[in-house]
C-alpha positions in Angstrom: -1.9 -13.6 -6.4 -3.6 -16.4 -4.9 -6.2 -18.7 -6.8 -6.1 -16.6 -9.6 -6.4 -13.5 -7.9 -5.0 -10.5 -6.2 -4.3 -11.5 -3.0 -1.8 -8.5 -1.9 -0.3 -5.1 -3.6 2.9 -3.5 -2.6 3.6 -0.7 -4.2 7.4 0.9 -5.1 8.1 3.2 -7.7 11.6 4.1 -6.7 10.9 7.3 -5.6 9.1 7.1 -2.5 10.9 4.0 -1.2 10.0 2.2 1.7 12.5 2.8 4.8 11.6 -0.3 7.3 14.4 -2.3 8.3 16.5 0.3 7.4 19.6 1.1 9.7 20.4 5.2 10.8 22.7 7.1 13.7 20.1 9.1 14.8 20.5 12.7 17.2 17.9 12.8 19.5 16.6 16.4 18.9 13.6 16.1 21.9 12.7 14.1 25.0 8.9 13.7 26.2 9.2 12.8 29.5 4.8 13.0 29.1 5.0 11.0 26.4 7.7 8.9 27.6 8.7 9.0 24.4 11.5 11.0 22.1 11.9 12.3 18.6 15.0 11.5 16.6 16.3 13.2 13.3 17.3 10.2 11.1 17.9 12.3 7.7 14.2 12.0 6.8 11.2 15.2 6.3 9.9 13.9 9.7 11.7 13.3 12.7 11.3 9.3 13.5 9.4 9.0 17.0 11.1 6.2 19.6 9.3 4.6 22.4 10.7 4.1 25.6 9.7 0.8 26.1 11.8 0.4 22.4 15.2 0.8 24.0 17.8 -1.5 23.9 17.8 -2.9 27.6 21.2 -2.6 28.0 21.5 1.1 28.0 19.9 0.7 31.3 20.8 -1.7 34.2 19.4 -4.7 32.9 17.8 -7.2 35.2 19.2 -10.5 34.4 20.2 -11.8 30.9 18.5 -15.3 30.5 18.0 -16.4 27.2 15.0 -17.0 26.8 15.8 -21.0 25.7 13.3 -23.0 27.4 10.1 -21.1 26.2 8.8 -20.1 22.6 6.5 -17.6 24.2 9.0 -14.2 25.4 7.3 -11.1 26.2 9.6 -9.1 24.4 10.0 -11.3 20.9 7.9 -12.8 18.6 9.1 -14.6 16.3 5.7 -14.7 13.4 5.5 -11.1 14.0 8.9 -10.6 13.0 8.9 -13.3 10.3 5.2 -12.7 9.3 5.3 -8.6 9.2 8.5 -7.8 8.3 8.1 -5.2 10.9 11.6 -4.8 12.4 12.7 -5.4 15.8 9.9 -6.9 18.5 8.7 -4.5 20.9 10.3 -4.4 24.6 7.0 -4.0 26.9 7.8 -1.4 29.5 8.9 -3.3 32.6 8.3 -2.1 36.6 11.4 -0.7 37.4 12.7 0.7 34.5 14.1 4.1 34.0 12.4 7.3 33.1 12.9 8.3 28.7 14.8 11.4 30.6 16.8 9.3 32.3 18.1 7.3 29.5 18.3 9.4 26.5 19.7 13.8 26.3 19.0 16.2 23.3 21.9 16.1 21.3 22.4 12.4 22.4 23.7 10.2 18.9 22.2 6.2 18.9 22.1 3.7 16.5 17.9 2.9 15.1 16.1 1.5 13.0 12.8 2.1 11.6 10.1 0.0 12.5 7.1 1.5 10.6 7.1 4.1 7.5 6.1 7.6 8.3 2.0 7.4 7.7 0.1 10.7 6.7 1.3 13.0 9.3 3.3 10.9 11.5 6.7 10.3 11.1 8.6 7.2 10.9 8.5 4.3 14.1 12.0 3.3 15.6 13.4 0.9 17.6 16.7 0.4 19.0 16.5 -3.0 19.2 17.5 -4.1 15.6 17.3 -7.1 13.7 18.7 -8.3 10.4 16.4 -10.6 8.0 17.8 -13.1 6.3 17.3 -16.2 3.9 16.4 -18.5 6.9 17.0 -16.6 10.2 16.5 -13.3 12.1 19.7 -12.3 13.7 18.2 -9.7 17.0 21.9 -8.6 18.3 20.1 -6.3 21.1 18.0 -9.2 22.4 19.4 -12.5 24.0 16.9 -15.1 22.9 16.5 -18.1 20.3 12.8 -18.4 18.8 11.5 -20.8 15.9 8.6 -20.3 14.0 5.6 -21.4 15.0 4.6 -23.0 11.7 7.6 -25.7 12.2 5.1 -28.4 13.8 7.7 -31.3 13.9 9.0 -31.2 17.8 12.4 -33.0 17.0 12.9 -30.6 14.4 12.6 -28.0 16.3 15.1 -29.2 18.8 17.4 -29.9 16.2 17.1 -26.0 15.0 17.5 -24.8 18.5 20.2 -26.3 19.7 22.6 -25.6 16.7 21.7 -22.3 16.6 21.9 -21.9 20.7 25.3 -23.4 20.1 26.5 -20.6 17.4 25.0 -17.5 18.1 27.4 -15.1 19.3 27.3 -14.1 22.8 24.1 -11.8 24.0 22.6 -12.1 20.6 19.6 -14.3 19.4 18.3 -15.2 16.2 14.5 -16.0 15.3 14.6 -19.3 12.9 12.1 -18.8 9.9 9.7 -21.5 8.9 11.8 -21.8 5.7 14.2 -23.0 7.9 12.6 -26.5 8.4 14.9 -29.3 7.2 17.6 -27.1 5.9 21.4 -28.8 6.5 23.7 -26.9 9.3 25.8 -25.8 7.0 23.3 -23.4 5.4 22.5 -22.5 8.7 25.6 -21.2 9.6 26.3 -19.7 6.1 23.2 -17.5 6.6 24.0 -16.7 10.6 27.7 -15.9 9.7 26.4 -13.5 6.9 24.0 -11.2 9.5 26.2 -11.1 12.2 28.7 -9.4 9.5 26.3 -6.8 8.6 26.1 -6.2 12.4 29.3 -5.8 12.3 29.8 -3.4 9.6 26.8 -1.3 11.1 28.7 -0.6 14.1 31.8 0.3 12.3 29.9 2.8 10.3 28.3 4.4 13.2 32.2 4.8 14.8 33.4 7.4 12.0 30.2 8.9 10.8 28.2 12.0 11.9 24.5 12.1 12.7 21.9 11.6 11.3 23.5 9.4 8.7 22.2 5.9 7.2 24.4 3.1 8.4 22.3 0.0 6.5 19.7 0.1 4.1 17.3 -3.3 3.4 16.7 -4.7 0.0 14.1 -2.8 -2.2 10.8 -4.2 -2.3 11.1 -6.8 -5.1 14.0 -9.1 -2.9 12.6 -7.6 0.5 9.9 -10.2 -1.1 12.0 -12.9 -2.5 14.0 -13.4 0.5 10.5 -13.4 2.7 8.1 -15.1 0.7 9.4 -16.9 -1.7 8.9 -20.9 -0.3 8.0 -23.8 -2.0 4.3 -23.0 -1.9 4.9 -20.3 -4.8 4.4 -21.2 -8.3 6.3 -18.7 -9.8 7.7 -15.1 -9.7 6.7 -13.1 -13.3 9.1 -10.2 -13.9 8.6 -8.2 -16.9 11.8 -5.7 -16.4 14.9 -7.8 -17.8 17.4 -5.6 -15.8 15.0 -6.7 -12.6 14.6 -10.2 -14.0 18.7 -10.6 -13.8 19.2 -8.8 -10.4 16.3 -11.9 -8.9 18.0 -14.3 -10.1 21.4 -13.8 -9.1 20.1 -13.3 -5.5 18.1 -16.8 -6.1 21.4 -17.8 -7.1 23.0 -16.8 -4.0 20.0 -17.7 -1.1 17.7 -20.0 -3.1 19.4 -21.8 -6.2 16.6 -24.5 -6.4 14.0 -21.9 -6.6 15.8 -20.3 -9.0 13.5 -22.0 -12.1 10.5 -20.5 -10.7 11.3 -17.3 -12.0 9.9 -16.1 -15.3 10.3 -12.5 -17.8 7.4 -11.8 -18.6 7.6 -11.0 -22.8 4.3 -10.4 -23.3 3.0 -7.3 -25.5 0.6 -5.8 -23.1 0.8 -4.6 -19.6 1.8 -7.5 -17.6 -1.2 -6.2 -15.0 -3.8 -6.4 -18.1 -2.4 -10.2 -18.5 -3.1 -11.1 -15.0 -6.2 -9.6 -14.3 -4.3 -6.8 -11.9 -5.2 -3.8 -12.7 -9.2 -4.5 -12.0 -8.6 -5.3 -8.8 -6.5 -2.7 -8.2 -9.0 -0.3 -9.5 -12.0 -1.8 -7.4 -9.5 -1.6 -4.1 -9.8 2.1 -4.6 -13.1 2.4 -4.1 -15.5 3.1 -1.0 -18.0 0.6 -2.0 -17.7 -2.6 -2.5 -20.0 -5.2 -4.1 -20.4 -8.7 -3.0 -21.7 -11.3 -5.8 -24.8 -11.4 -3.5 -26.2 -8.2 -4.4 -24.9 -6.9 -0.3 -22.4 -4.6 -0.3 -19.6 -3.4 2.1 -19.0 0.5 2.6 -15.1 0.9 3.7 -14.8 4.4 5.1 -10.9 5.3 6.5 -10.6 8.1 9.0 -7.6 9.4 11.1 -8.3 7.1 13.9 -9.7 3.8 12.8 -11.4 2.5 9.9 -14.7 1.3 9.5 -16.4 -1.5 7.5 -20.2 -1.5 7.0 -22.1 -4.4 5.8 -24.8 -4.1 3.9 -27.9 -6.5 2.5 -28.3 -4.1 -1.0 -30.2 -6.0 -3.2 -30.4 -9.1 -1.9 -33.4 -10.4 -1.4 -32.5 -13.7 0.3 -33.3 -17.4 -0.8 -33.8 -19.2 2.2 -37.2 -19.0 4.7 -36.4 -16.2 7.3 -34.5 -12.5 7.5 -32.0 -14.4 10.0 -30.9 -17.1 7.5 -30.4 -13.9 4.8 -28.2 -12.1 7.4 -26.5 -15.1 8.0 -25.4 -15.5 4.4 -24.4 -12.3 3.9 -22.3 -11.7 6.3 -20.5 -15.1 6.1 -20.1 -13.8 2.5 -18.9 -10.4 3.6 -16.5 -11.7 5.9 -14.0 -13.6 3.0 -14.6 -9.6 1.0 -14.0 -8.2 4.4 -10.3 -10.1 5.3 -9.4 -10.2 1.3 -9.8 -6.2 1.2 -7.8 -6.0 4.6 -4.9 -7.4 2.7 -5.5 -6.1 -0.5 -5.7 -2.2 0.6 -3.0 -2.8 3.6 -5.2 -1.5 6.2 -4.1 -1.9 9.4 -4.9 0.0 12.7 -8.2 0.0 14.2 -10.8 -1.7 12.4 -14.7 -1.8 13.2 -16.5 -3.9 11.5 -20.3 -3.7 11.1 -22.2 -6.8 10.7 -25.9 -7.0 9.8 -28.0 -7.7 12.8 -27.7 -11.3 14.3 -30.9 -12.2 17.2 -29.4 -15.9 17.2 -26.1 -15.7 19.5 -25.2 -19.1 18.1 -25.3 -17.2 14.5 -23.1 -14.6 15.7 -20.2 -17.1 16.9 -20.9 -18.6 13.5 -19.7 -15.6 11.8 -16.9 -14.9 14.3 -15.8 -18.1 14.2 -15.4 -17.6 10.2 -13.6 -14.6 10.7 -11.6 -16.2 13.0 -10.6 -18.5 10.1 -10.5 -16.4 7.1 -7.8 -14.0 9.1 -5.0 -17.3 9.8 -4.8 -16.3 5.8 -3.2 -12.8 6.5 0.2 -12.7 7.1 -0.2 -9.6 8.6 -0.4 -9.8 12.9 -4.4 -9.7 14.1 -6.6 -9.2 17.4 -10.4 -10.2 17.3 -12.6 -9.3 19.6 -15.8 -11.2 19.2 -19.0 -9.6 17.9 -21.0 -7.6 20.2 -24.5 -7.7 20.7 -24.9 -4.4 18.4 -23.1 -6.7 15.6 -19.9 -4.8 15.6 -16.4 -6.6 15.8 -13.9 -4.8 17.1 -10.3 -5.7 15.8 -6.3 -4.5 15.1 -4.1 -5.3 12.5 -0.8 -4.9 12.1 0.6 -1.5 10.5 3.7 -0.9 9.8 3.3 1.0 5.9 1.0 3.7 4.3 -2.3 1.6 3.3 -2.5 1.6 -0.4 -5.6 3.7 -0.8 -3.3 6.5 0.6 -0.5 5.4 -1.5 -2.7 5.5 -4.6 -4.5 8.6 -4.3 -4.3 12.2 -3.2 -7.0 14.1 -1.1 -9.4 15.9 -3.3 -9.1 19.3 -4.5 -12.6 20.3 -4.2 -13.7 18.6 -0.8 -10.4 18.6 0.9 -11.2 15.6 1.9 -14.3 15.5 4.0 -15.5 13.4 1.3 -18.5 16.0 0.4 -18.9 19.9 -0.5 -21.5 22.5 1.0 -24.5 22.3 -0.8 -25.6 25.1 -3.7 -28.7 26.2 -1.8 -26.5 26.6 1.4 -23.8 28.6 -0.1 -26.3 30.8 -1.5 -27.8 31.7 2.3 -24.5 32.3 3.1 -24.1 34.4 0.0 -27.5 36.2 1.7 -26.0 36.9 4.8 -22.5 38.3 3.5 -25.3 41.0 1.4 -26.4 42.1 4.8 -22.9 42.6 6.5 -21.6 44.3 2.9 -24.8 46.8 2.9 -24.5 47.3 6.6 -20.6 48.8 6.1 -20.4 52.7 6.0 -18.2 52.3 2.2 -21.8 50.4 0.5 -22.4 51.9 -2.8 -26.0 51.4 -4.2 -24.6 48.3 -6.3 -24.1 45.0 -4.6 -22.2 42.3 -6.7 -21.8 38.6 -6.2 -19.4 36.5 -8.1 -20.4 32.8 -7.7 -19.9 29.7 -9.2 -22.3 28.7 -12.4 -24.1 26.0 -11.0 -24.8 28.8 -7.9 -25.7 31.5 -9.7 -28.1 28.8 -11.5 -29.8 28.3 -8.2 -30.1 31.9 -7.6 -31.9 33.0 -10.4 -33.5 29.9 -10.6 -35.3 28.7 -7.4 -34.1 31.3 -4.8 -34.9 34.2 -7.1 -37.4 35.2 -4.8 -35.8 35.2 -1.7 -32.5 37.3 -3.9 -35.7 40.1 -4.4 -36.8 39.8 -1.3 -33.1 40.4 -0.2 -32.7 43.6 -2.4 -35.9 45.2 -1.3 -35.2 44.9 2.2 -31.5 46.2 2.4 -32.6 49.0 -0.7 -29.8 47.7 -2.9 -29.1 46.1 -6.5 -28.0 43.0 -6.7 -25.9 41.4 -9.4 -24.8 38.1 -9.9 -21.9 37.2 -12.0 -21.0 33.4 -12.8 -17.2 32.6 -12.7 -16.1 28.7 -13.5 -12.9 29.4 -11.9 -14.3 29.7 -8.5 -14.6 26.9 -6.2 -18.3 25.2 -5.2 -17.9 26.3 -2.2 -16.4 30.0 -2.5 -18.0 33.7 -2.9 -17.1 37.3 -3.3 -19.2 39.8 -2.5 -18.2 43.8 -2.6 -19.7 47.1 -3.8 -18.6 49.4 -6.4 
């Protein structure tokens, strides 16, 4: 929560766990060569899908090994991604030169992954063979020979300071990515936290020598210290916990990474929900829906579809206060775009993302609103790209996915529409119904009777309004009609025989 509202929901009920970060021996069950791509059976429903451009350089001749030291900025790491997104290992951008997916990986073939991105509707789960451990303060990328430190540590001598101890320790080929928690913490925590990673590392490989795949070598925290151990800084007022068993596993790992933070956490005792206490389960409610009202009277309309989602802006009922349509526009969508970025984060929606602003003549209005997007999104944790708005009004952006938005998560597609979001209407089901009387009369087996079972609200209509057309239809095939009404039948659906 932020100001006194819900900022963010992550959602784990301990069935459906999250799998990112987590560490499997994999059999690579198919190669794409089209796709340059492969699939790999981790243990999961879905096979996990690996890029080539996500594997570990060194199963392939590598071309020189620098680390990366002198420059923040590496084409194959970065660091707020990784710190920011929790997303796993960076991606390794496909390089001129390097080998073919068929060249490098065989069906059958057992490697070490780890998943990147939860499977998402249909799609399995993201891996990567370049892994990296999270800790308290650092990164540790074993795969990837490079030393990066947060961004958001502005103090240059700092920075130097962080570098060069950690340049100095890291084991050979490995790097580590220094958190922004990291800032003025004492070498000796430093090395505490860098000697604890590289020992999982080393435990992962020693599982992976005497186990069989597909088999789970190294699982990451659950959610609730997956978010301690991330984003739990000094800018937090406090953690509220109302499950006591929960409450004590928090604060022995506060005891263990973060003893002065420690006091921060609270059990919640309260008698109600702890989400009715906060003012939760409102928002969580509104984040649900397609429509959403701004306290202008405008309104967004957030429709999500397999390939990108759209984010309409609309005026509604606002009439506008100031002395032209332009300055109305203006306001609302300055006001839509805090609503816009707040529901990004609230819902997790990530992907592509079209946004549609109300019409803008004045170009200087339009970098206006831009230029408040611009600033609203350095809120989100979550990785951006903004392209600025088009002359149509549209902005074109991404955002970082790496789990099931919580719309998805929340809710289940709908029995009746199957989720095209509407149903056929009753006065077209009952032409089809029409037509279906003309192919059952016109078969050799037609008895003189003609019956139609239909839902209530259909046979309504045709008795009702399209009783005409129903006569006009018995007269001209020389048949009786009957319609029967059955609740149990779908909208949509219709028999029709003869007997």
């Amino acid at each position: 929560m932020e100001n006194g509202g819900l900022a963010e929901l992550h959602v784990d009920r301990g069935v459906d766990r999250g799998y990112v970060g987590n560490v499997y021996l994999g059999r690579v069950v198919r190669v794409l060569p089209g796709m340059q791509a492969a699939f790999v059976d981790i243990g999961l429903d879905r096979a996990a899908f690996l890029y080539v451009g996500d594997i570990w350089p060194q199963m392939f001749d590598k071309q020189g090994g620098g680390g990366g030291n002198d420059d923040d900025e590496d084409p194959g790491v970065d660091e707020d991604a990784v710190e920011a997104d929790e997303d796993g290992p960076p991606r390794e951008a496909p390089r001129p030169g390097q080998p073919n997916i068929q060249d490098l990986l065989k069906e059958g073939q057992e490697i070490v992954v780890q998943v990147a991105k939860d499977p998402i509707g249909t799609k399995g789960a993201r891996v990567t063979t370049h892994v990296t451990l999270p800790g308290r303060y650092l990164v540790f990328m074993p795969t990837v020979d490079h030393v990066g430190i947060s961004r958001r540590i502005a103090k240059d001598r700092e920075r130097r300071r962080l570098r060069e101890f950690v340049d100095k320790n890291r084991p050979k080929g490995g790097g580590f990515i220094v958190r922004t928690v990291c800032a003025t913490q004492t070498n000796i925590t430093l090395k505490q936290d860098m000697n604890y990673l590289v020992g999982i590392w080393e435990k992962i490989c020693g599982a992976a020598e005497g186990r069989k795949a597909p088999a789970p070598l190294h699982l990451d925290h659950g959610l609730v210290l997956r978010m301690v151990r991330d984003s739990f800084h000094d800018d937090v007022e406090r953690m509220v916990v109302d499950s006591p068993k929960l409450y004590e596993e928090v604060c022995a790992f506060m005891e263990e990474f973060s003893p002065e933070l420690k006091e921060k956490v609270h059990l919640y005792r309260g008698a109600e929900p702890i989400f009715d206490t906060f003012g939760v389960e409102t928002e969580i409610n509104r984040s649900l829906g397609r429509r959403v009202w701004l306290k202008s009277g405008g309104y967004l309309v957030i429709d999500q579809t397999e390939a990108l989602v759209s984010i309409d802006v609309n005026s509604g009922k606002f009439v506008g206060q100031g002395n032209s349509l332009e300055d109305t526009t203006v306001r609302v969508n300055l006001e839509a775009v805090k609503e816009v970025v707040y529901q990004l984060r609230l819902r997790n929606i990530g992907g592509i993302i079209i946004i549609d602003f109300i019409d803008m003549d004045r170009e200087s209005n339009r970098d206006k609103v831009y230029r408040a997007l611009e600033e609203e999104l350095k809120k989100d944790r979550a990785r951006t790209n903004v392209l600025k708005i088009s002359e149509f009004g549209l902005v074109q952006m991404t955002r970082k996915r790496v789990q099931e938005d919580v719309v998805r998560y929340l809710s289940e597609t709908c029995p009746v529409c199957e989720g095209k979001g509407s149903v056929r209407s009753r006065q077209t089901v009952c032409y089809d119904v029409f037509r279906e009387l003309q192919r059952e009369a016109a078969r050799a087996v037609a008895k003189e009777t003609l019956f139609v079972n239909v839902h209530p609200s259909v046979a309504d209509l045709l008795y009702g309004d399209e009783y005409p057309v129903l006569e006009a239809v018995e007269a001209r095939l020389g048949k009786r009609v009957v319609v029967r009404p059955l609740l149990h039948l779908h909208v949509e659906k219709y028999e029709v025989y003869s007997k």
